[in-house]
N, C-alpha and C positions, 0 to 999 in steps of 0.2 A: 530450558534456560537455567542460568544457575543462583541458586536459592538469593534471593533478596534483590531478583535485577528487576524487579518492575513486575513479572506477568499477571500479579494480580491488577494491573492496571489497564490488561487487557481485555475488558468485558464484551460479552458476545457479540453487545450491540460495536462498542469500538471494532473488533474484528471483524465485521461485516460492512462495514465504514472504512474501514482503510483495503478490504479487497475490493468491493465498488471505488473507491477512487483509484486504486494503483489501475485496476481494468480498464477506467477510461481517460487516465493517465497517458499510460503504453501506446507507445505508436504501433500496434500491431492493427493488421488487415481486416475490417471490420467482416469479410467476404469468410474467414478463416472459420472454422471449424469454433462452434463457441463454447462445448469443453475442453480442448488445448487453448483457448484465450484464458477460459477461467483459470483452467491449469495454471498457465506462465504464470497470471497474476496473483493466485494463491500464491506463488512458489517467490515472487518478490515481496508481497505482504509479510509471509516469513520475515524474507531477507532483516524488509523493515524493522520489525520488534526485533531480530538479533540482532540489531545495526547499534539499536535505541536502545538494549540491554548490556550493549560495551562499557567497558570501564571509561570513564571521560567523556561518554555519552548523557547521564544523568542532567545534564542541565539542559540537554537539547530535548528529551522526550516531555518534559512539559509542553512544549510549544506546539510539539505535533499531537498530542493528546486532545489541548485545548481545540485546533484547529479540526481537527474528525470530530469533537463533542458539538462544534459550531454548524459544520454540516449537516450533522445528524435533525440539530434543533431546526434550520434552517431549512428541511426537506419537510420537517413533521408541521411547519407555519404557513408550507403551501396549501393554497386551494383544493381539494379533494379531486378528482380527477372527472368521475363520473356520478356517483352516491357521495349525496351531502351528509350521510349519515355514517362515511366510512370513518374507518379509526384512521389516525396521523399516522402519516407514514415516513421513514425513515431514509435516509440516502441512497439506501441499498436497496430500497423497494422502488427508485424512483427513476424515469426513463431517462436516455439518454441526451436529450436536451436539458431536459432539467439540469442530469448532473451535470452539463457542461452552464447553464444558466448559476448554479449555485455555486460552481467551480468558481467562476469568474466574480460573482456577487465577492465571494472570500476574498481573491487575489486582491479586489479594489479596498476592501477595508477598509475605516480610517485606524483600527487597534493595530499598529505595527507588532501586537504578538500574537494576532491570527494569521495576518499575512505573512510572518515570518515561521510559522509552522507549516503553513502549504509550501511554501519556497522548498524548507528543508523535505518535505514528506516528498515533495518531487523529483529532490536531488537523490535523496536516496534512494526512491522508485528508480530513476533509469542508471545510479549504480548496481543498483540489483538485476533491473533487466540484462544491460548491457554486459555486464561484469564478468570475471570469469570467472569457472566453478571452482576454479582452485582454490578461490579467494572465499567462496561462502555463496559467492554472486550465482544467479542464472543454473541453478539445480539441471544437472545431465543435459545442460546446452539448451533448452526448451528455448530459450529465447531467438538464441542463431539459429533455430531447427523452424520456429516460426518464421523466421526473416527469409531463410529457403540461405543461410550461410553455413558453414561445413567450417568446426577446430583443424587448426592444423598439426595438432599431433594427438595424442592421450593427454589426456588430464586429472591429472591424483588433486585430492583434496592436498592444499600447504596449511601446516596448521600453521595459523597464527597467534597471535599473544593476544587476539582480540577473541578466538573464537569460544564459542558457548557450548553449552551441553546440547541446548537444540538445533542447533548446527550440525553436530556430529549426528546427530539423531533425527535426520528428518522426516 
């Protein structure tokens, strides 16, 4: 990324928060192979923070920060699973109901700027899945290669006037 676009706002725990959510985000095939899921979804999680480190993006990554911090909290207030004795657990530690339970807890919100940071984390989840490589989106096709769809020609990186150092550098 490049110097002063945020990455320090990306803490281990937000990174591990916003790939558990892009992952069960993705309409990808639960049946699939679950490191090329984690793959694709690391590789839109990217997407994300370079999305959120664009110029004219700065006012939008508040809302999806707040929204991953709400999750995080919101997974760690759950019930313990099995040992009442276990430590809180986090978004990313927590099964797939839940996060589709805590998913939706978010959506309903009454703070219109938590629910309007899941909105935006999901639009740009499936511009990244969907998108094309040329653009920053969907890293050597992983996402059409998961869908079982095939580019129709080569695809070179286009640079844009949006893109970042960690873009070119993935």
């Amino acid at each position: 990324m490049t110097e002063g676009s945020g990455d320090s706002d990306w803490t281990p725990v937000r990174r591990s928060t916003l790939a558990a959510a892009t992952e069960h985000l993705l309409p990808l095939d639960p049946g699939r192979d679950p490191r090329q899921r984690r793959q694709v979804a690391e590789a839109v999680a990217r997407f994300v923070r370079e999305t959120l480190a664009n110029p004219g993006q700065e006012t939008q990554r508040p809302f999806v920060l707040a929204a991953l911090d709400e999750l995080h909290d919101l997974a760690a207030r759950l019930p313990p699973s099995h040992d009442p004795q276990a430590e809180p657990r986090g978004f990313s530690e927590v099964g797939g109901d839940e996060r589709e339970q805590l998913l939706r807890q978010l959506e309903a919100d009454s703070n219109p700027y938590l629910s309007h940071g899941l909105a935006l984390l999901l639009q740009i989840s499936l511009e990244g899945f969907f998108g094309d490589p040329r653009y920053g989106a969907n890293p050597g096709g992983l996402s059409w290669t998961a869908l079982g769809l095939t580019p129709l020609g080569p695809r070179r990186r286009v640079a844009t006037r949006h893109s970042t150092a960690e873009s070119k550098n993935p």
